[in-house]
C-alpha positions in Angstrom: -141.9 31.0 163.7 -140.5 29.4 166.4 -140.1 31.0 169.4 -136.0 31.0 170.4 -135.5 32.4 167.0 -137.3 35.3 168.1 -135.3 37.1 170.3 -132.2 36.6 168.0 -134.1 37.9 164.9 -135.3 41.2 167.3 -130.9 41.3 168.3 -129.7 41.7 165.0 -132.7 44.0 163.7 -131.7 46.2 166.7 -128.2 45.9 165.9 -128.5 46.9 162.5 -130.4 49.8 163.2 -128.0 51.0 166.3 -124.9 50.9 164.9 -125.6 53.7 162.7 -126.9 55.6 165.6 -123.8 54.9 167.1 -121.4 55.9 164.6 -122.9 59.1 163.6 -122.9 59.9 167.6 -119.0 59.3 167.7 -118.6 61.9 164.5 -120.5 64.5 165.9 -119.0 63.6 169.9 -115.4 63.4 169.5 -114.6 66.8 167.6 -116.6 68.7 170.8 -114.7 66.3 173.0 -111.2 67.0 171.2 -112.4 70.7 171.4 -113.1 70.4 175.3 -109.7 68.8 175.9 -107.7 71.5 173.8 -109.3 74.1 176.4 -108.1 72.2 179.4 -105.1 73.5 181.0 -103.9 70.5 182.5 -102.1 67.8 179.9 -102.8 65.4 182.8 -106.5 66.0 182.5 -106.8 65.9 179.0 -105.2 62.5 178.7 -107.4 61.5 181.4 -110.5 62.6 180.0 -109.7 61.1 176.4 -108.8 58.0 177.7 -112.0 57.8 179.3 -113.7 58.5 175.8 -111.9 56.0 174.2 -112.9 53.2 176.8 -116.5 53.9 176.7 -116.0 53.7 172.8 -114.4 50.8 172.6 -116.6 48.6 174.6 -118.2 45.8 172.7 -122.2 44.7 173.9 -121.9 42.0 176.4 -122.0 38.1 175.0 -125.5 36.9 175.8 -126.1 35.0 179.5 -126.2 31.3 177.8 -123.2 31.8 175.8 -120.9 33.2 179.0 -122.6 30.3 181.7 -121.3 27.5 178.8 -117.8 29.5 178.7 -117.7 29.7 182.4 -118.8 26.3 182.6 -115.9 24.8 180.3 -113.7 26.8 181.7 -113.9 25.9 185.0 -113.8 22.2 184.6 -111.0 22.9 182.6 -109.0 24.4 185.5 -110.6 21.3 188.1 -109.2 18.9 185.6 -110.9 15.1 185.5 -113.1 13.9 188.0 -112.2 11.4 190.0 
């Protein structure tokens, strides 16, 4: 097997078997969360606290080092513009 497919076989293996992990952490989180808001007094802290939850959920695993250097890359000549 050659060796850069490797690491990208081991990703999606680990993928797979997180996201699982992951959703059945977010069932059994956000109803003691939603629970811990309602006993806040303070509407102000509640919506603070829930948004909060929903960033952390919502983040996505970072794109892998190669891929963002080659966006970076492209994207920065594309601001320069043409050599001269």
């Amino acid at each position: 097997m050659p060796v850069p497919l490797l690491p990208l076989m081991l990703r999606s293996l680990l993928s797979r078997l997180l996201l699982p992990v992951a959703r059945l952490a977010r069932q059994h989180l956000l109803p003691l969360l939603r629970r811990l808001a309602r006993r806040l007094s303070s509407q102000d802290v509640r919506e603070a606290l829930l948004s909060c939850l929903l960033f952390v959920l919502s983040q996505q695993q970072p794109p892998d080092s190669g891929e963002t250097s080659r966006v970076d890359h492209s994207q920065r000549k594309e601001r320069l513009g043409p050599r001269k």
